[in-house]
N, C-alpha and C positions, 0 to 999 in steps of 0.2 A: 628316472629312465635308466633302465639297463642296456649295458649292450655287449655283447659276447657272451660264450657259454662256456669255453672254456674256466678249468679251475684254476686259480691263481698261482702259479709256478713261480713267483719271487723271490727270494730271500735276499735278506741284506747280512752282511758281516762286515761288522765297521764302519767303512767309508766306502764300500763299494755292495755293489747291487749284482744279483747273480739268477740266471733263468733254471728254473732247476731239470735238466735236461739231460742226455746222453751226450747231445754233440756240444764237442768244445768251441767255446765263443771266437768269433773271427772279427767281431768288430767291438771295440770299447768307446767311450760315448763320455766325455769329460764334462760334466754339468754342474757347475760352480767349486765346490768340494768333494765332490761324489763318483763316483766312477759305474758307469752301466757296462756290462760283461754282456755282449747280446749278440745276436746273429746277423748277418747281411740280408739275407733273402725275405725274413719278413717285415726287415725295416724298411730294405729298398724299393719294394714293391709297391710302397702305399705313401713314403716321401719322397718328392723328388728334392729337397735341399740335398737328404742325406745321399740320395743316389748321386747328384751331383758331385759332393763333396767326396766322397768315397773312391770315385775313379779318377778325382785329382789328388791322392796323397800319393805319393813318392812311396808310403811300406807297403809293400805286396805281400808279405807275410801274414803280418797282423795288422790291421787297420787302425789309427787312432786318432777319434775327432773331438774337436775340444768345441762345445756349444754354449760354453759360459755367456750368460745374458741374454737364454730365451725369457722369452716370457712368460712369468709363474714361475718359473726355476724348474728345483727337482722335481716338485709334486708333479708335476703340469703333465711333464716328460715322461715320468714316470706312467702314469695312466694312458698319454697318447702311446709308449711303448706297447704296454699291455692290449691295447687296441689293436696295434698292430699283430699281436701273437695270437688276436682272437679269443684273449680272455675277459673277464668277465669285470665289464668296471658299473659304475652306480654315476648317472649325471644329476648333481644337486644346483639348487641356487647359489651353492659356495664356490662349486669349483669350474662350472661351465663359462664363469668366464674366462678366466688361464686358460685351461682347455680351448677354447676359442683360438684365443690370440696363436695357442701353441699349435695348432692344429696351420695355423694361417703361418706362422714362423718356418716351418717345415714341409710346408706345400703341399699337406694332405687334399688332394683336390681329386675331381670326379676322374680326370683325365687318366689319372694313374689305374683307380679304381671306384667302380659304382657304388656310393652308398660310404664315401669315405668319410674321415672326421668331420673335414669343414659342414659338409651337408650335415653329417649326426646332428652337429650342437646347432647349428642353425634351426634347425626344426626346433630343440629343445625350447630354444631360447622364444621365438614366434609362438609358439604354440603351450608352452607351459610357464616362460618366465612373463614374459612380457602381459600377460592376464592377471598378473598377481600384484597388488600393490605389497605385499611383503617380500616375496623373490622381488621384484624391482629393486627396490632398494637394499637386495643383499647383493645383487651382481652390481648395484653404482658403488656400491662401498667397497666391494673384489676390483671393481676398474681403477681404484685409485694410483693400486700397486702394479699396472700394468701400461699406464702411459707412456708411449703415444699411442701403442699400439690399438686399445680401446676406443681412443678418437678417430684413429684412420677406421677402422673395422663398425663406426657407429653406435658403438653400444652405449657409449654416454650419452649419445644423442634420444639414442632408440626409451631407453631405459628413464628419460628425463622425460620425455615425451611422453609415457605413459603414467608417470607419475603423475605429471601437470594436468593429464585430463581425470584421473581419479579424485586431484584433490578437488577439483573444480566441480563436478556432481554432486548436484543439489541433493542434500543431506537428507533431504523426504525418502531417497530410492535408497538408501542404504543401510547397512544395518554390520555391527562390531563384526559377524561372524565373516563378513564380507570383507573388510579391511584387514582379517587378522588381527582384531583386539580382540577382548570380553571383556562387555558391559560391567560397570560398577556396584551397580544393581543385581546382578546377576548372583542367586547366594544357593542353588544348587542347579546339579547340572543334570538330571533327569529331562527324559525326550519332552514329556506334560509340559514340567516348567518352563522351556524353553522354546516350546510352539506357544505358550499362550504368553510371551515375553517377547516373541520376536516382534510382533507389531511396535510393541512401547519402546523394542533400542531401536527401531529403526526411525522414531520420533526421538526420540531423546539423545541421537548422535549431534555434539556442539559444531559449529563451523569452523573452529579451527580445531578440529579432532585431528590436522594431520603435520601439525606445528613441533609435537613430540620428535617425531619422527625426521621430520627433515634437520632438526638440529643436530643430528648426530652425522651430517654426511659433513664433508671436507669444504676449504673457500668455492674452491673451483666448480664442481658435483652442485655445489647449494645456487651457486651463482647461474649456472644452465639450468636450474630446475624453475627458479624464481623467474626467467625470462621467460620460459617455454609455460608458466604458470600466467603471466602476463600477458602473453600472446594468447592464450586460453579466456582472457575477460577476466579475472578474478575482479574482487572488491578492493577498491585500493585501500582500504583500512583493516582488513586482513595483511593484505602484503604489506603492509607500512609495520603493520604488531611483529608481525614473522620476521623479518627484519632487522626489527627492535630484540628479539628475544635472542635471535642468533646472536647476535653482537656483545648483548648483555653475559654470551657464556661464556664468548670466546675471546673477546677480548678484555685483555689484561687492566685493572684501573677503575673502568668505567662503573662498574656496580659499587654504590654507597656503601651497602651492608660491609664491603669482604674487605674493604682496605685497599692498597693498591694491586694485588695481584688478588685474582679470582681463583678465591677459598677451592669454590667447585671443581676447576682444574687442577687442583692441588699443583699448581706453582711457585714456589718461594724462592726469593732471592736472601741467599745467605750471604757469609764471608768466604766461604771455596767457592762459590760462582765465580766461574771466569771470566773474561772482557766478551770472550769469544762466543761464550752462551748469552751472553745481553745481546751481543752485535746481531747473532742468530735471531732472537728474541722481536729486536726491532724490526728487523727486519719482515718477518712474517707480521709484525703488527702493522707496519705500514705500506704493506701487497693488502690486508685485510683490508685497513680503513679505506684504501683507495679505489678497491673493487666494491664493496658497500657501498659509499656514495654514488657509485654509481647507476645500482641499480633501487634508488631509491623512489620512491612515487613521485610524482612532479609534482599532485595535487596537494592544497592545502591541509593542516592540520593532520594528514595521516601518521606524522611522526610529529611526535611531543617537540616541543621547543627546548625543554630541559633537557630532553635526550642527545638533541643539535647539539646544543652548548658543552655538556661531557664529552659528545666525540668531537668536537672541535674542541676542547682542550687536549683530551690524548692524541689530537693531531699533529696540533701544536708543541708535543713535548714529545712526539717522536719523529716530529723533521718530517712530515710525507710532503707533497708535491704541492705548486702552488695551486695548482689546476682546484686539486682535491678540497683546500682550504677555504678558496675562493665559493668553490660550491656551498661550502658547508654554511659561510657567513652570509652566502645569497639568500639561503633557505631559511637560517636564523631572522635575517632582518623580516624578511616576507610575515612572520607572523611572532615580531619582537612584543606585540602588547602580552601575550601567555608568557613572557620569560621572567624567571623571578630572579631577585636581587643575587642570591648566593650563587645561580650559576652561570650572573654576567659575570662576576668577580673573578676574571680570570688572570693566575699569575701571568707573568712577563717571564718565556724561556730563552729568550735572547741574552744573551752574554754580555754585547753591548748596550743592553738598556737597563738602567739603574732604578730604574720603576720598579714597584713593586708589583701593579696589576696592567696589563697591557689596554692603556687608557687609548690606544690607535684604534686598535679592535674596535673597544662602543661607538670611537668615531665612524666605525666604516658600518656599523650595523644599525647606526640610524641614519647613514647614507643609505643604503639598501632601502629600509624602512620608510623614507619619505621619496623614492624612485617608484614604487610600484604606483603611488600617485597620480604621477606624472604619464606613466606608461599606462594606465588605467584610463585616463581623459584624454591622453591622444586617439587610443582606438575608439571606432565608430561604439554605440549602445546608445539603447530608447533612454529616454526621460526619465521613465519610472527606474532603469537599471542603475542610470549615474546618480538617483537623488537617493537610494538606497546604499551605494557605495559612499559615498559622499558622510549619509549618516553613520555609518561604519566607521568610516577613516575619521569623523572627530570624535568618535567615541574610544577609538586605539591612538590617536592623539594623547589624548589626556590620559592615559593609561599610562604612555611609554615618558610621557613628561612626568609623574610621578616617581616613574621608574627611574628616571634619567639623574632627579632629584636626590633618590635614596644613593644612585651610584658615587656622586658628587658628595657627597657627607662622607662615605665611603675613602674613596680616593682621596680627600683632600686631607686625611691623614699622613698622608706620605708626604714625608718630609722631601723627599727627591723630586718631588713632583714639581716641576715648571709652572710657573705663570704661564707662559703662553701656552701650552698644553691643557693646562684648566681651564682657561678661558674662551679657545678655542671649542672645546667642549662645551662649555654654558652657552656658547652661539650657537650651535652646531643642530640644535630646536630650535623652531619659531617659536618665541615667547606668548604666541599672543593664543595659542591651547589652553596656558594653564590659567586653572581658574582659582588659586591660592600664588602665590612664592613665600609660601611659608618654609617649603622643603629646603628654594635654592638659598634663600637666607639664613640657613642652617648650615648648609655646607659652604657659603662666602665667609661665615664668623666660623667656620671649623678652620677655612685655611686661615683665614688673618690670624688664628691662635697660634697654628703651627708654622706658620711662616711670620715669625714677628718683624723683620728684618724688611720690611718691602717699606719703600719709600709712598709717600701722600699721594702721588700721581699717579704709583702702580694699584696704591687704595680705592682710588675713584675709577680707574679703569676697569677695576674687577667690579666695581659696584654697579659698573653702567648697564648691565645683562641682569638686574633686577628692578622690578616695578614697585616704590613705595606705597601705591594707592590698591595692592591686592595683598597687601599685610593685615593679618588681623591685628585686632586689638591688642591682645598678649602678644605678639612678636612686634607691634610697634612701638610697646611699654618698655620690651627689651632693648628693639634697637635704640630709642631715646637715652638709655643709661651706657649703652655699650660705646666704650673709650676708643673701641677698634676701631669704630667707622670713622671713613672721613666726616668733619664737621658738616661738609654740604649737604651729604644725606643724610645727615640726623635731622637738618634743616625742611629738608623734602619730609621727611617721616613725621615729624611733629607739623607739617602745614596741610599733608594728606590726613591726620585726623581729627587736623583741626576742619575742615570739610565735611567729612564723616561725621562729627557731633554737630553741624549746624544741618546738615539732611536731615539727622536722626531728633532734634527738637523742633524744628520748622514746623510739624505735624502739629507739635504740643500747643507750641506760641503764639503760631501764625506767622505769615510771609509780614517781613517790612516792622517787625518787633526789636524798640532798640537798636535798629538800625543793624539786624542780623546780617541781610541779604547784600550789605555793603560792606566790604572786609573796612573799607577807611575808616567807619563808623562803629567796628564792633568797640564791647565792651573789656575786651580781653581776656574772656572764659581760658582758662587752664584748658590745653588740648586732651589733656591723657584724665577724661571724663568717660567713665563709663557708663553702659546704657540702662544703668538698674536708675541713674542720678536722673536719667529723663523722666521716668516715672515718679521718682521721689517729687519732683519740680512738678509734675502735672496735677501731685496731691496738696502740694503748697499751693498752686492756682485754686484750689476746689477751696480750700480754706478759706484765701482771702474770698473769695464771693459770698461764702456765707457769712463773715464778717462783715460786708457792705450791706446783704441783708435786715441782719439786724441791726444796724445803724437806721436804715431806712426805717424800721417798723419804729425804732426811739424818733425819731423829727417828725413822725404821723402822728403819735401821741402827743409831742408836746405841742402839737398844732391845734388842737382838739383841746388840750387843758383852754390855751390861753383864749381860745377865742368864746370857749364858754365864761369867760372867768372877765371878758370885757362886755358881754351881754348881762351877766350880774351886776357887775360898779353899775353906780349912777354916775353921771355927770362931776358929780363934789369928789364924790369917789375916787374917779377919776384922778382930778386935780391931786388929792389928799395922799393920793399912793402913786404921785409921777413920779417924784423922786428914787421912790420904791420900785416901782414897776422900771424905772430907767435904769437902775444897777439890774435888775434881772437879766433884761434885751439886752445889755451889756455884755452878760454872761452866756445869754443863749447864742450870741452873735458870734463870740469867739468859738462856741461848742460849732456852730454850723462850720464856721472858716474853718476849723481841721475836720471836718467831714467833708469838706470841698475838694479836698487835699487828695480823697479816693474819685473822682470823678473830675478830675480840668478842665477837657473843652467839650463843647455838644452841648450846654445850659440851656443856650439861647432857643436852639430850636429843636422845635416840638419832636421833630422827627428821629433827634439822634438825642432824645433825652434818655438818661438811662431810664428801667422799668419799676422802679422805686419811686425813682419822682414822680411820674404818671401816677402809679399806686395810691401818694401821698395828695394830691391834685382829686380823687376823685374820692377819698375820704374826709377829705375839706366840708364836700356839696352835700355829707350825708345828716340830715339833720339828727341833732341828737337831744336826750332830754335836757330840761333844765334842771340845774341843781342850785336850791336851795336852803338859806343858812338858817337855823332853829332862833326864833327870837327869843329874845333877856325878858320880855315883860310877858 
């Protein structure tokens, strides 16, 4: 937008500015460094500050007013000058907002004359910035350097406001030529190509196509765009990303890639930084973190848990508020089963505390963690909602007992670390989630190594916050050798698998075998049996039965010899071979008495005879040929 038609009669020489005219200047205009040489009559005409200002100075001569810390400075001035003289200036999305503010510093208002500054840019601003998602965001980024006046005058407002409803327009109505991009697709720029392309960018624009952009405004500018983007309806997992990404550039630390200061900001802390650029430093880093937490989604999962845990350590290590902290470990705990090991491990930046990882902290973040519980089954919800929540919370149970596990192996490295600080930690879950303690028995035999020093009682104390009966086999082969434990649960640990192996053969042996299912009566099986041996034993039972088999099939046959062999003798026979035949029965008698040996009781009746002697019983009844001896004559 133009305005005036006059030609530019300016000149600058040095540090002062000069109208290029006949008549000598009567009034001089002090603007930070600068000096303006101008006339009264077409400044006073159209400001009334300076009309004011001019008929209170004391020189009647020459007039001289010192306006250091308008807003915009010289440019600003300079152009509403030229305005005033009727010449010819250019309103852009760069300078109309100075222009603004300065026009409003100076009183350019209708009253003086119709069609003054303030009206000029006002139009501009209504009518050609505020349509544009690219001028929008060139006059919030010009208001940065003009506060407060930009906030009384609404342009942050105005200008945040039309941002938040551009970015909120469903991506279907839009298309790059509209936002002031070009498409990535786009590979020439002919009218053709680009009417029969416009359909496919105005489908192919992504939903956070406008994420770029707001990265580059200031905390304050970012922080009114994302409220007024809020108040708009967005998705809270856009705003939760956008967020995320601002925070990732601007603050210092937090991004893994770049080391402690973010590469991309090209920040470095050398040996000539002073105290006083750190102190600056932190400072804007903790106005940053404390205004982000603030405007964070409330809903779940829209920000990574991992991401919590880095900004709550560069919280933590740059001192912000407790308010801010508090928040941050509420939101951690809420959705502690996603957090992984390396970004609980957070150091300890207190002075006073000799820890190496702030062991208070996991305390307080599996307080949070089993509170939302509790605050979940007070409020009213159907059947269906709590038996689904319920399934949830023991599935993030066992997740964060894991977790809680691997911290405790962790930590109990530290030599500084307190018994009652670890132990208080190992209570601090309900033990009855996990469904191993293989983890916590890892980290009770990591301290007792580094803490050799603790007395038998402090030994059994630590031990009492684990379950011998959810050990495996390998960690309870362990604990029976390990010198660390106190003797009582070694004693626990060898009698939970002496348990275990009598569950795990009862199948094989049968209930009431040996006197199993009565510990008064066992046999004294070695506990640290493992379950390949139950198998082994289940192939030794198969053997011995087919070894009673064939015992059985031998006492049928010899039953069958002898009774043919008493239907051949005769009588004399008889007699002539008792002798004979009685060392035989002798012999077969002792052979039966150790086959009796596999079979003890149940003989007598029929019922509980084993299935060999039956066998042997009905091959008795089978009649069979007679055999015959060749005669001598």
């Amino acid at each position: 937008m133009k305005l005036g038609s006059k030609v530019d009669g300016f000149e600058r020489q040095g540090q002062a500015w000069f109208v290029a005219t006949e008549l000598q200047s009567d009034l001089v205009v002090q603007v930070d460094d600068l000096k303006f040489h101008l006339h009264k009559f077409p400044l006073l005409s159209r400001s009334g500050r300076l009309n004011r200002l001019v008929f209170e100075s004391r020189d009647t001569e020459k007039d001289h007013i010192d306006l250091t810390g308008i807003p915009g400075g010289p440019d600003s001035f300079e152009l509403a000058a030229k305005f005033c003289y009727g010449m010819a200036i250019d309103l852009t999305a760069a300078n109309v907002a100075g222009l603004r503010c300065a026009a409003e510093y100076l009183e350019m208002t209708e009253d003086l004359e119709e069609g003054n500054l303030i009206s000029k840019t006002e139009a501009f601003l209504s009518f050609m910035v505020l349509g544009s998602w690219k001028d929008s965001l060139t006059v919030l980024k010009c208001c940065e350097k003009l506060s407060p006046w930009s906030e009384n005058l609404q342009l942050v407002r105005r200008c945040s406001e039309s941002i938040a409803w551009k970015a909120c327009t469903d991506t279907r109505g839009i298309n790059w030529s509209t936002i002031g991009k070009e498409s990535s697709s786009r590979k020439s720029d002919s009218p053709e190509s680009n009417e029969m392309r416009s359909s496919e960018d105005s489908k192919s624009v992504p939903a956070d196509w406008w994420f770029e952009d707001l990265l580059t405004l200031s905390v304050d500018h970012f922080l009114k765009v994302i409220a007024a983007i809020k108040v708009k309806g967005m998705r809270s997992d856009l705003l939760g990303a956008v967020v995320t990404s601002y925070v990732l550039k601007w603050v210092p630390g937090l991004s893994r890639d770049t080391g402690y200061f973010n590469a991309e900001n090209n920040i470095h802390m050398t040996a000539s930084t002073g105290q006083d650029d750190f102190t600056v430093l932190q400072n804007k880093t903790q106005k940053l973190l404390e205004n982000i937490v603030g405007i964070l989604p409330l809903q779940q999962d829209t920000v990574s848990c991992s991401f919590l845990l880095r900004l709550l350590r560069i919280a933590n290590m740059h001192g912000t508020s407790t308010a801010c902290r508090a928040e941050l470990e509420k939101r951690v705990g809420m959705q502690l089963e996603n957090a992984s090991l390396a970004d609980l491990l957070v150091p300890s930046f207190l002075h006073t505390c000799e820890t190496l990882y702030d062991v208070d902290l996991m305390q307080r973040l599996l307080q949070y963690f089993l509170l939302q519980e509790q605050v979940t089954q007070a409020s009213p919800s159907t059947l269906e909602q709590q038996l689904g929540f319920d399934g949830a919370m023991r599935s993030a149970k066992v997740k964060v007992a894991k977790l809680l596990d691997g911290y405790l192996s962790e930590v109990a490295r530290d030599q500084n670390l307190s018994l009652a600080k670890f132990q208080a930690l190992v209570e601090a879950f309900p033990d009855s989630v996990r469904t191993s303690d293989d983890g916590l028995y890892k980290a009770i035999d990591t301290y007792l190594k580094v803490h050799p020093g603790l007395t038998e009682l402090e030994r059994k104390r630590l031990c009492r916050g684990m379950d011998c009966q959810r050990l495996s086999s390998d960690a309870c082969l362990h604990a029976s050798q390990n010198e660390r434990l106190p003797l009582r649960v070694v004693v626990q640990v060898l009698f939970s698998e002496q348990v275990k192996l009598k569950n795990a053969l009862s199948p094989v042996f049968g209930k009431d075998m040996d006197g199993w299912d009565n510990p008064q009566q066992g046999d004294g099986f070695h506990p640290l049996v493992s379950d390949s041996w139950a198998q082994e034993l289940k192939a030794v039972k198969a053997d011995l039965e087919q070894v009673k088999e064939k015992l059985a099939e031998f006492q049928s046959e010899y039953s069958l010899v002898r009774q043919q062999l008493q239907k051949l003798l005769g009588p004399k026979e008889k007699n002539q071979h008792s002798s004979s035949s009685s060392s035989w029965s002798m012999g077969w008698k002792k052979l039966r008495r150790a086959s009796n040996l596999f079979h003890r009781d149940g003989m007598d009746d029929p019922e509980q005879r084993p299935s060999y002697v039956v066998q042997k019983d009905a091959i008795d009844n089978v009649a069979k040929p007679r055999l015959r001896r060749n005669s001598l004559s």
